[in-house]
SEGU-909709 format. One line per 10 residues: number of its first residue (from 1); for each residue y, z, x of C-alpha. Coordinates in Angstrom, 1 decimal. Example, Ala and Ser with C-alpha at 12.3 -4.5 7.8 and 13.67 -1.06 7.14 Angstrom:
REM residues 2
1) -4.5:7.8:12.3 | -1.1:7.1:13.7
REM end
This chain:
REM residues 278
1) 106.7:71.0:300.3 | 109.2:73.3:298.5 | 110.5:76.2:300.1 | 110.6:79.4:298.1 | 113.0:82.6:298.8 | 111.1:85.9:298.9 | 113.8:88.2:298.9 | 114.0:90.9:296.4 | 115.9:90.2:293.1 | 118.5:92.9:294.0
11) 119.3:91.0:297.2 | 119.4:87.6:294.9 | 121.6:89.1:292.3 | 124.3:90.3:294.8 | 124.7:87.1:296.4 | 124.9:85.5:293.1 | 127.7:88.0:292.4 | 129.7:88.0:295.6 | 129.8:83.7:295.1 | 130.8:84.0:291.5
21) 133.6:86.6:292.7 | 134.4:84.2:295.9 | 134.6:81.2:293.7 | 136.6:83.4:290.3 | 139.3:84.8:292.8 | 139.9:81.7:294.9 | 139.5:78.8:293.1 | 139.5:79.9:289.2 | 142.2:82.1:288.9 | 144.9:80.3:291.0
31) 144.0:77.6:288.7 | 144.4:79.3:285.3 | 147.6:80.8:287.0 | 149.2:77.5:287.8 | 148.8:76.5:284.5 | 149.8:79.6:282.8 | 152.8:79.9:284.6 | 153.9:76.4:284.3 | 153.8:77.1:280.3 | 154.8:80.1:280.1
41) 158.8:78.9:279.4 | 157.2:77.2:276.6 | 156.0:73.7:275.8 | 159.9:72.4:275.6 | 160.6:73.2:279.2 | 157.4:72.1:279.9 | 158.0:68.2:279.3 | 161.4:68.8:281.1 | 160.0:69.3:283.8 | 157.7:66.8:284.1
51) 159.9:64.4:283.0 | 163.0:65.0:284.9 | 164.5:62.1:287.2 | 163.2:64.1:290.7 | 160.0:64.8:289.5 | 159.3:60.9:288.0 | 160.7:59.9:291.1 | 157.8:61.7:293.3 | 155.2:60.9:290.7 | 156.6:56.7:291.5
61) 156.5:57.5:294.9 | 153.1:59.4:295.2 | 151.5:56.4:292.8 | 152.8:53.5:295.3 | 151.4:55.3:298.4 | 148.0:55.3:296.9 | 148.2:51.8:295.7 | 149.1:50.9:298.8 | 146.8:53.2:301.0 | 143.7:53.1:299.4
71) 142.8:49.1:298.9 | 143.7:49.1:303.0 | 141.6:52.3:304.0 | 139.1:50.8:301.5 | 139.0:47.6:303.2 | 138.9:48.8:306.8 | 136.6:51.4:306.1 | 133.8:49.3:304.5 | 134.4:46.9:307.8 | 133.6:50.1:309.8
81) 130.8:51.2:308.2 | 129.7:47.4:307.9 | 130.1:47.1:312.2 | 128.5:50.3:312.9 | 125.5:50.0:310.9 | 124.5:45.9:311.0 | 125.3:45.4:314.4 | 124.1:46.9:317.8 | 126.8:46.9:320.2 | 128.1:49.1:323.6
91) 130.6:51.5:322.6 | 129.2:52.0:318.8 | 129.5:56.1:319.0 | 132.8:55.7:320.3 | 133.9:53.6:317.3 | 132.4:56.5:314.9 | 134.0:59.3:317.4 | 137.5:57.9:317.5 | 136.9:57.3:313.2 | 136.8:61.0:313.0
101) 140.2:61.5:315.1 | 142.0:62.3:311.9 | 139.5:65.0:311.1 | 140.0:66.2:313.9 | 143.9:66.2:314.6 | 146.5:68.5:312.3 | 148.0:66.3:309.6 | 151.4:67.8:311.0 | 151.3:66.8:314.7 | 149.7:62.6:313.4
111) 153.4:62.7:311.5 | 154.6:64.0:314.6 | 152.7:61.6:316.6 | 154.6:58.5:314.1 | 158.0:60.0:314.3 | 158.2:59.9:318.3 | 156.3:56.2:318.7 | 158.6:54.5:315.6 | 161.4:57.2:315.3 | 165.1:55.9:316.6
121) 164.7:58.0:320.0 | 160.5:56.8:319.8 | 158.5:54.4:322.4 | 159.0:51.6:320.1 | 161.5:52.9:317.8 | 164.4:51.4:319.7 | 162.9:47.5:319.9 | 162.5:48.1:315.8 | 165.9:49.7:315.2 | 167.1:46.6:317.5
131) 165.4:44.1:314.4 | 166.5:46.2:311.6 | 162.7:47.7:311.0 | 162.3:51.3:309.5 | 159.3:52.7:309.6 | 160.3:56.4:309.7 | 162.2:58.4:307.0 | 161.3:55.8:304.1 | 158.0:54.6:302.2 | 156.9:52.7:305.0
141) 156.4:55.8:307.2 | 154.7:57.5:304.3 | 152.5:54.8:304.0 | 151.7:54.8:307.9 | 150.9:58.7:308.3 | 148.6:58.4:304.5 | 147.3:55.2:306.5 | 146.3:58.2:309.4 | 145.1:60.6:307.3 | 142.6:59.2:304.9
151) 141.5:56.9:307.2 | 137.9:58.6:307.8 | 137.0:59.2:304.3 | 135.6:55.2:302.9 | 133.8:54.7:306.1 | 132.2:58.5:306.2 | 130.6:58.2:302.9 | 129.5:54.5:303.9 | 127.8:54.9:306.8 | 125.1:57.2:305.6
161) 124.3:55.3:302.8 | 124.2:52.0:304.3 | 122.3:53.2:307.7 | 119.8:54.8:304.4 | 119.4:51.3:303.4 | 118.7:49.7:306.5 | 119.3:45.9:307.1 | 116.1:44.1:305.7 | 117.6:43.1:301.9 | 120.7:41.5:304.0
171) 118.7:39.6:306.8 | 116.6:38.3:303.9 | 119.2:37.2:301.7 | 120.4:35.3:305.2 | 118.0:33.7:305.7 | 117.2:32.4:302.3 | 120.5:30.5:303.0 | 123.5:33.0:301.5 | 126.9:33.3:303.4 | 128.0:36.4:305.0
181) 130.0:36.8:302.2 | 127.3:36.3:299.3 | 125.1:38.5:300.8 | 128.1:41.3:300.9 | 128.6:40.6:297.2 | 125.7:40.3:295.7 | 123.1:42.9:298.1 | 125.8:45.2:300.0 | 128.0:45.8:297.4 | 125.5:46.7:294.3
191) 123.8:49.4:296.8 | 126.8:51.1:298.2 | 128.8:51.2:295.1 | 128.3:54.8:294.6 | 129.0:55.9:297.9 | 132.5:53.5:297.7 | 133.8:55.1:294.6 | 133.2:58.4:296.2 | 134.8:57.8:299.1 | 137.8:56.1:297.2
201) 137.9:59.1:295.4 | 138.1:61.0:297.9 | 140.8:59.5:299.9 | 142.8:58.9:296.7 | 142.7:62.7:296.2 | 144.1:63.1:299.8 | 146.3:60.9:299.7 | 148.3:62.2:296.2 | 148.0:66.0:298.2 | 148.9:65.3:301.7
211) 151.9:67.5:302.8 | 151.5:68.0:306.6 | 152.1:64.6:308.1 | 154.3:63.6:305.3 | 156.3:66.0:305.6 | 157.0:65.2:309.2 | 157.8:61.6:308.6 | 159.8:61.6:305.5 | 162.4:63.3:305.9 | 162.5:65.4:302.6
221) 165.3:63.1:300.6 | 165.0:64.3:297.3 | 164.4:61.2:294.6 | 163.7:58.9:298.1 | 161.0:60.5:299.7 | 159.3:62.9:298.5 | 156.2:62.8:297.0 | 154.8:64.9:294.4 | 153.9:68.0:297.4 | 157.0:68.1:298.9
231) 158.7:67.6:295.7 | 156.7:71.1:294.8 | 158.1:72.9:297.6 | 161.6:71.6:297.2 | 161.5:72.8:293.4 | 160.1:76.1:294.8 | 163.0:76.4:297.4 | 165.6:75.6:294.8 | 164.2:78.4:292.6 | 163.5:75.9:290.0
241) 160.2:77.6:289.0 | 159.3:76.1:286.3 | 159.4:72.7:287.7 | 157.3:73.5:290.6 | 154.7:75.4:288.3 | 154.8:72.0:286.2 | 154.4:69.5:288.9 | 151.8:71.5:290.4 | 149.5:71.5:287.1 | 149.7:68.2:287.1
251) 148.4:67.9:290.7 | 145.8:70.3:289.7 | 144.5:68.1:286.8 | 144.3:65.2:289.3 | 142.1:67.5:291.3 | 139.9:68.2:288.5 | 139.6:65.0:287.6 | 138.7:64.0:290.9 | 136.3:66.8:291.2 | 134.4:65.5:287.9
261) 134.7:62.0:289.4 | 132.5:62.9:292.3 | 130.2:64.9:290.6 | 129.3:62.1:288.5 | 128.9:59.9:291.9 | 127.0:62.4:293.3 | 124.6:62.3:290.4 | 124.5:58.3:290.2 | 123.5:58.0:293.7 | 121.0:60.6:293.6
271) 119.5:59.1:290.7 | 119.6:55.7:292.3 | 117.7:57.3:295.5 | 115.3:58.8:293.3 | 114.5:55.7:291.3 | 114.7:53.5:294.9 | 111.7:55.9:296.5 | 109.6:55.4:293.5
REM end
């Protein structure tokens, strides 16, 4: 049964207006501003930017900490949501609670957190110093605190999707005489797709925009360490303008590219639901 709003139109109309104001002053016009303002020294300065040694650097950077962090949160975050929602154990809403953590924790303090357990003066930090190990101040840190970070995204979009499902087309496939593995493959896989690129998505799009935690565990070494945020903010501190307007639009296109990406999911898996209850 469908519910239907009563109020008057007036009442209808101002809401509509007060989101389309919300949603022009917020969201539209920083957007046309970034863009506007990154052009506005023309298209020659323009490519400059966006090509100079720094700024290729970050991009480098920022493209090997996804490549990196997204095939491992992927992984562990489709063995979460596999755990969780095939097997009944003690301790399964702890698993999902502790998931969340990152969600829950500024992106600041879980650098933070890194720097004091693998930083020189850290709990461990002196046993890796001791075998020549860096994991602070380099890529490796900015892996680990991305690692942190993004963590919650593959297995949040999996879980409700697979609990959806329920376990039936997987115990039957078992027992017809397919591996653990098969059955993944060939039943899992085809039914969560959706849900996985969307979460991949999504923790790809974190990932390229995180600034809190790595800006903590970096260590802000211009062409070493910085990604394409924090190369942003050091082309804004260097009043270099133009360079931090152009680096920024290209972040923002990734976002909207992102944002088209999951709307597309959204409307694949909602089309698949649809077409799974009839």
């Amino acid at each position: 049964m469908k519910l239907v709003l009563t109020e008057p139109k007036w009442v209808q109309i101002l809401l509509s207006l007060i989101v389309v104001a919300f949603i022009s002053l917020f969201l539209i016009l920083p957007l046309i501003y970034i863009f506007a303002a990154a052009l506005s020294s023309g298209i020659h300065i323009y490519l400059n930017s966006i090509t100079s040694p720094e700024t290729l650097s970050s991009i480098y950077l920022t493209l090997t900490v996804v490549a990196t962090v997204v095939p491992l949160n992927t992984f562990f975050g489709v063995l979460l949501a596999w755990t969780v929602t095939k097997y009944h154990f003690k301790g399964k809403s702890l698993m999902i609670t502790l998931a969340d953590l990152p969600f829950s924790i500024s992106p600041v303090i879980g650098g933070l957190i890194f720097v004091l357990l693998f930083g020189d003066h850290g709990t461990l930090g002196k046993w890796l110093m001791a075998h020549n190990i860096q994991l602070v101040f380099n890529t490796a840190g900015i892996v680990i605190a991305s690692l942190f970070v993004t963590y919650p995204f593959v297995a949040r979009e999996l879980i409700p999707v697979m609990e959806s499902r329920g376990t039936q087309e997987e115990e039957a496939s078992l027992i017809l005489g397919a591996s653990t593995l098969r059955t993944f493959f060939k039943v899992t896989v085809p039914n969560i797709k959706w849900g996985l690129l969307y979460g991949i998505i999504l923790c790809s799009a974190r990932t390229i925009g995180d600034f809190g935690a790595v800006s903590v565990i970096s260590g802000h070494i211009v062409g070493q360490t910085n990604t394409m945020p924090l190369q942003v903010e050091a082309f804004y501190n260097g009043y270099q303008m133009e360079a931090a307007f152009a680096l920024s639009s290209l972040m923002s296109v990734v976002a909207l590219a992102s944002l088209a990406l999951k709307g597309y999911f959204d409307w694949k898996s909602s089309r698949t639901r649809s077409i799974d209850i009839k």
